[in-house]
C-alpha positions in Angstrom: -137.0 -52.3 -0.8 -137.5 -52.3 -4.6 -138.6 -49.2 -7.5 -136.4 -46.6 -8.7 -134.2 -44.1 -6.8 -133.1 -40.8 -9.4 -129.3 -39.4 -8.2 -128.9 -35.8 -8.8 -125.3 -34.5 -8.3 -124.3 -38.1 -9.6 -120.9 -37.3 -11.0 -119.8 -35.1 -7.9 -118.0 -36.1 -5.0 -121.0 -37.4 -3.0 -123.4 -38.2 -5.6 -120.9 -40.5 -7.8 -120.2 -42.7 -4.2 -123.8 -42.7 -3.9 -124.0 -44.2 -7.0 -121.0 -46.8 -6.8 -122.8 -47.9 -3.3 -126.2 -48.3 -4.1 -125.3 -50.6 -6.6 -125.8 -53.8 -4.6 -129.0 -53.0 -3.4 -132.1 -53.9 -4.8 -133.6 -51.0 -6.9 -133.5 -49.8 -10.2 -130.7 -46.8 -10.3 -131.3 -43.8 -12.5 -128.5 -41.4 -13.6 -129.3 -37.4 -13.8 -126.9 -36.2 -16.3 -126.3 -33.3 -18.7 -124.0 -35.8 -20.6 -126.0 -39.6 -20.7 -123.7 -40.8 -23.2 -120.8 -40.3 -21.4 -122.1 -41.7 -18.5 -123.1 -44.5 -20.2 -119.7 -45.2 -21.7 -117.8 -45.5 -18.0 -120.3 -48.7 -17.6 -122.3 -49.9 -14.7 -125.8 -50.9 -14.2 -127.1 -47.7 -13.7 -129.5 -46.2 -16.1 -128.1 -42.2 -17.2 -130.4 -39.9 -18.4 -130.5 -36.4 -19.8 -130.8 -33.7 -17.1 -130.3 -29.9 -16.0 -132.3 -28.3 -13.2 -131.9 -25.2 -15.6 -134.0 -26.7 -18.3 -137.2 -28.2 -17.0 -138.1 -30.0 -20.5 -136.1 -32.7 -19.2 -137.8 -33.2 -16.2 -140.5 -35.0 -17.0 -138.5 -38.2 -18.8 -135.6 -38.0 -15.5 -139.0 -38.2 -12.6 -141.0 -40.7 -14.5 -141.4 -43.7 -12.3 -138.8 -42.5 -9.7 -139.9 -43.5 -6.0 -137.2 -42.2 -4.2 -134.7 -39.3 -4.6 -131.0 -38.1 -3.7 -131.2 -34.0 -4.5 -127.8 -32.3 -4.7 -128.2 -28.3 -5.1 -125.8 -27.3 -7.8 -123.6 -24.4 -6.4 -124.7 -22.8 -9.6 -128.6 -23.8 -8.9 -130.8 -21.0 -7.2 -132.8 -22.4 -4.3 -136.2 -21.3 -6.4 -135.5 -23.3 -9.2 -134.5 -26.4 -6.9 -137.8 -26.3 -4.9 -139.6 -25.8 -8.4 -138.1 -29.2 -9.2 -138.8 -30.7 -5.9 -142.7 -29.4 -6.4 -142.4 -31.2 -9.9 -141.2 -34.1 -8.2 -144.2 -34.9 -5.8 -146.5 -34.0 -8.2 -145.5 -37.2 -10.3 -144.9 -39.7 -7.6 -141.9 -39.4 -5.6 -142.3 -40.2 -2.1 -139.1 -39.8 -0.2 -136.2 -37.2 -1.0 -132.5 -37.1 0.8 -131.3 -34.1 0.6 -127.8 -33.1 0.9 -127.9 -30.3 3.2 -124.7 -29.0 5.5 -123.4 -29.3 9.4 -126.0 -26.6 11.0 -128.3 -25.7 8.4 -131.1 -25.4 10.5 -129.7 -22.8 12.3 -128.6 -20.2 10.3 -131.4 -18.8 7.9 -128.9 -17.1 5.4 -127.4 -20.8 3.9 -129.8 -21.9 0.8 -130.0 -25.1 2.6 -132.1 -23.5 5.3 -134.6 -22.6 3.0 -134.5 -25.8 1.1 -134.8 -27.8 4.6 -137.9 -26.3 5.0 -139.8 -26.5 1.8 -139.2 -30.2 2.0 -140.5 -29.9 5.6 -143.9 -28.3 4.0 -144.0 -30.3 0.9 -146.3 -33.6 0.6 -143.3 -36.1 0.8 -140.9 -37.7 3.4 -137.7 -36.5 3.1 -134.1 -37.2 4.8 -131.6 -34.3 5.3 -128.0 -35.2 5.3 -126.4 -32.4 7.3 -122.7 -32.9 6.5 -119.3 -31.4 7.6 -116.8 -30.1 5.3 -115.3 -33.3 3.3 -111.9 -34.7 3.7 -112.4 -34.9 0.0 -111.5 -31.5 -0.5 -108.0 -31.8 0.3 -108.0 -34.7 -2.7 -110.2 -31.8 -4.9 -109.6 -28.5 -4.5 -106.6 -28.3 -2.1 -104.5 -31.2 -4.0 -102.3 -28.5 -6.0 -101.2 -27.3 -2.0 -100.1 -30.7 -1.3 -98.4 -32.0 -4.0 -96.4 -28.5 -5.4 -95.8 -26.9 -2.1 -96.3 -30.0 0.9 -98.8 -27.3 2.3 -102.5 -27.7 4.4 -103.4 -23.9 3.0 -107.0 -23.2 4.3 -107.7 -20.1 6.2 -109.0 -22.1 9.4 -107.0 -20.2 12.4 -106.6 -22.8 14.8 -110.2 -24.1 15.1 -111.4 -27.5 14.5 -113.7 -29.4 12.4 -115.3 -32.8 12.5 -114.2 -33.6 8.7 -116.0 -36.4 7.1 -115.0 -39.0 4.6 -117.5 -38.1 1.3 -117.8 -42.0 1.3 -119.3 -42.1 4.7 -122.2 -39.4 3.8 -123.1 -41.7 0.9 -123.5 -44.6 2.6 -125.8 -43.0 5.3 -127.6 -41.4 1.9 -128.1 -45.3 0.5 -129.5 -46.7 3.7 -131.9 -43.6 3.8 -132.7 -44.3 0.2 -132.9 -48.4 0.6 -133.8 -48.8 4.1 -137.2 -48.2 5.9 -136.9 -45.8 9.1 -134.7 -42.8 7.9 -138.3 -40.9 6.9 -138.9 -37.4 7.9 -134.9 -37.6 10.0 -131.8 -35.3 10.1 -129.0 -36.8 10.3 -125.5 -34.8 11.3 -122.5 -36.4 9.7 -119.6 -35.8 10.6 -116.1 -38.0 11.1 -115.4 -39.3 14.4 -113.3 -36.8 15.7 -112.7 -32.6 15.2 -109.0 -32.0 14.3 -107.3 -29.0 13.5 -105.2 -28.4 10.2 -102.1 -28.8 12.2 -103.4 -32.2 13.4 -104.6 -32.6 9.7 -101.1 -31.7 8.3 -99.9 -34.6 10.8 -101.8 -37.2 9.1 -100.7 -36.4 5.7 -96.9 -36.5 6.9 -97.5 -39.7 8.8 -98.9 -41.0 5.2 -96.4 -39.6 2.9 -93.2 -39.6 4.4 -92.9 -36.2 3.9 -93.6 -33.4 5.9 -97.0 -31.5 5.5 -96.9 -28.0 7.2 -100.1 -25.9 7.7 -98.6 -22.2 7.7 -101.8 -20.8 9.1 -102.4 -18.4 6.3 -104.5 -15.5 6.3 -107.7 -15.4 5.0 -106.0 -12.5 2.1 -103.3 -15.0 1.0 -105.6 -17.7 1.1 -108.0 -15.7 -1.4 -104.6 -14.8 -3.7 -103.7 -17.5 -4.1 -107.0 -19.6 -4.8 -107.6 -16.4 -7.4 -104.0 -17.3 -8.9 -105.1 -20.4 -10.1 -108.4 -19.0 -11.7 -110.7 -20.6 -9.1 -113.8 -18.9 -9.6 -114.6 -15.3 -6.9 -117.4 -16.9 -5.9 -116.3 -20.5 -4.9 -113.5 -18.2 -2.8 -115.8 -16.0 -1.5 -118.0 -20.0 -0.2 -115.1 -21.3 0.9 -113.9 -18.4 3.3 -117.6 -18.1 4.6 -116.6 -21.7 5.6 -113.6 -21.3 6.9 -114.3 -18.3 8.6 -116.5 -20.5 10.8 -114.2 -22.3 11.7 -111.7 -20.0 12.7 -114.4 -18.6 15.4 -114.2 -21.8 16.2 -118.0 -22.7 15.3 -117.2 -26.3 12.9 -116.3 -28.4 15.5 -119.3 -30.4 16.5 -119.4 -33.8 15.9 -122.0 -36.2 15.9 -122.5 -39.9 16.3 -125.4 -40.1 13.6 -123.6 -41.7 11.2 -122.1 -44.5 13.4 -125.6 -45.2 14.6 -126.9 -45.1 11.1 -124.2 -47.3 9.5 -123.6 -49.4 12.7 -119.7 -48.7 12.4 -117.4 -45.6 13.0 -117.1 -43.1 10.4 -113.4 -43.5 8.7 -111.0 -41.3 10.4 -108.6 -39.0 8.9 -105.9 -41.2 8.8 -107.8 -43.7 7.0 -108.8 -41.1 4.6 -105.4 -40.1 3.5 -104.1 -43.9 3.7 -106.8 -44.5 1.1 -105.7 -41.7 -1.1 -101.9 -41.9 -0.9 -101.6 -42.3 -4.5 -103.2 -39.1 -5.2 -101.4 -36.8 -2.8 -97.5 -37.9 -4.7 -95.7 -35.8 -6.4 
């Protein structure tokens, strides 16, 4: 399958494996950026071009010729604005959009991704939605600091369990939906192969480290202090213990054998996540 295939979200964590992947296939891979010129300087065979969902003037130059489409809603995005873009986006041509949506979206009417699931459902183009757990990569993003300064798994999560997945994995299913015929007008749950809990997550990382990684259970009040110690942003703390609030009712444990079925292989496991990412976790 040939034409060009626009990556929104393409310097995040799943949109810039997206990108790395999809470079062996055969179509022409264009680059939404709000910086093309420093996307252009990290190389590749990827064309970047000038983007922000905030600023429709650069719409027009990012959809021309686009066939097919990876859409990532910016936290920062409203839903409005990303299904004005999506409108935009049919209008000129596109005729297949994977969307990265979350693990039971379709279910619960107050996520954006709910609403976004279903104007691509009504819209005049196939679409795929990538319903994804919560990443592994967030332990090597946003929960690093708790790993290397204090050999601490420091998520609110009680004792419940959730079916990480490996950010690399989504992509892959999000390529063959973009390169392959037969993903059109499919949901596909991702997830890793197995739920763990964080003390079975804090087991990996020690087995991986040499050095023991605790999960002190914290509360979701210590877990807000200290996220607001480092200056993470009230409203990424106020997502992340929606999230982990879930799980702690013990609602994020599902998992799925979508992504084995789509990729014909398992999902990587935990263990081969961290293994992978040793390097990052040292002190």
């Amino acid at each position: 399958m040939t034409g060009t295939v626009l990556v929104t979200g393409a310097t995040g964590t799943v949109g810039s494996a997206v990108v790395d992947q999809i470079a062996d296939r055969p179509v022409h891979v264009r680059v939404a950026t709000r910086h093309p010129s420093q996307a252009a300087a990290s190389g590749g065979e990827s064309e970047p071009v000038e983007f922000d969902f905030e600023r429709p003037e650069t719409w027009g130059t990012t959809l021309a010729d686009v066939d097919r489409l990876f859409l990532v809603r910016p936290p920062s995005v409203g839903v409005d604005r990303l299904q004005e873009f999506v409108d935009a986006a049919v209008r000129v041509g596109v005729e297949h959009v994977v969307y990265l949506s979350v693990l039971g979206a379709e279910r619960n009417p107050l996520l954006p991704h709910y609403r976004m699931e279903r104007h691509l459902e009504r819209a005049d183009v196939a679409y795929t939605f990538l319903r994804a757990a919560n990443f592994m990569q967030n332990f090597s993003e946003i929960h690093r600091p708790d790993v290397v300064e204090h050999d601490q798994i420091y998520v609110p999560a009680g004792d419940g369990e959730t079916g990480f997945v490996d950010a690399r994995d989504v992509a892959a299913v999000g390529v063959a939906a973009l390169t392959d015929p037969g993903h059109e007008n499919a949901a596909y749950d991702v997830t890793g192969p197995a739920a763990l809990d964080c003390y079975e997550v804090a087991d990996a990382f020690t087995a991986a480290l040499d050095r023991r990684i605790a999960y002190p259970n914290p509360s979701i009040l210590q877990f807000a202090r200290r996220m607001r110690s480092r200056d993470v942003p009230s409203r990424l703390v106020g997502v992340m213990v929606v999230l982990y609030t879930v799980t702690r009712l013990g609602l994020s444990g599902r998992v799925s054998d979508d992504a084995e079925r789509v990729l014909d292989r398992k999902p990587n496991s935990f263990r081969t996540f961290v293994a992978d990412h040793t390097d990052c976790f040292r002190r």
